[in-house]
N, C-alpha and C positions, 0 to 999 in steps of 0.2 A: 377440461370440463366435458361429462358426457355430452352423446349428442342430443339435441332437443332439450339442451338445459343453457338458458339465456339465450341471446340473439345469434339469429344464424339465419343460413339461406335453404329457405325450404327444399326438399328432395323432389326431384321428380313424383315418386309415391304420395307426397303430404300432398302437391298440388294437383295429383289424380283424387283423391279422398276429402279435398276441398269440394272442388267441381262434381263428386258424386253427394256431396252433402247439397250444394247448389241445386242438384238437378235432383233429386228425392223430395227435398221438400219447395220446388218451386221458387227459389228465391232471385230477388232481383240482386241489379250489381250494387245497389246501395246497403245493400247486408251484409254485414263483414263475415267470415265465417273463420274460426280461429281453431285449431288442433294443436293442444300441445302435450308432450310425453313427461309425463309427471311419477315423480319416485312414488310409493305408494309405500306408509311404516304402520299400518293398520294390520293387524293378526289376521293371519289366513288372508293376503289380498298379496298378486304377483308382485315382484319388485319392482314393474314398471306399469302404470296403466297409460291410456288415451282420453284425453278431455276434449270432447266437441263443445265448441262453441258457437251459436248461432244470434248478432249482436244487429239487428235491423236499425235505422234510422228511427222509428215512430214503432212503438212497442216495446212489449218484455224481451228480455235475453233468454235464452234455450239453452239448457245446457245440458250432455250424455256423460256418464263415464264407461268405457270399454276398459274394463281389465284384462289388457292384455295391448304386450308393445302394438306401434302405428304402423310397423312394419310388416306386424302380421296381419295387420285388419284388411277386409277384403270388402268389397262393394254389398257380400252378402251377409258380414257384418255388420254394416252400418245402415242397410237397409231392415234389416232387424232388429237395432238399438231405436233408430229414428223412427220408425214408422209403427214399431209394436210397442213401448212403452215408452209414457208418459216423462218429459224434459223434467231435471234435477229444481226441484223450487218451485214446480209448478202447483196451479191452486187444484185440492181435489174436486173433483163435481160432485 
């Protein structure tokens, strides 16, 4: 099974890209925050993207997609998916 496809033991990387999800948007330790590498079969989309998830106790769920493997994503990635556009499902204003 590829990697990041069913259960496994996160990378040192995914648990730096958790922790920078943690600390971008403020979260406590009661917020789950969930990354997984998902095959992407959508025309013109890479073959692997990244799905953040942000899953708090009391509250809605957050969700990003980054096109493009978790391996490549970088702190100034994900600071630029979370903090410049608006979470997957969210209501518009």
């Amino acid at each position: 099974m590829p990697p990041g496809f069913g259960p496994s033991t996160p990378t040192p990387h995914l648990r730096e890209l958790k922790e920078t999800v943690r600390t971008l948007l403020g979260l406590d330790d009661d917020t789950a925050v969930v990354i997984r590498r998902l095959a992407c079969t959508e025309p013109g989309c890479p073959p692997l993207e990244t799905v953040v998830a942000v899953l708090p106790m009391n509250g809605p769920a957050r969700r990003w997609t980054l096109h493009q493997p978790a391996d490549e994503i970088t702190e100034d990635d994900l600071r630029a998916a979370l903090l410049t556009t608006a979470p997957e499902g969210a209501p518009s204003a």
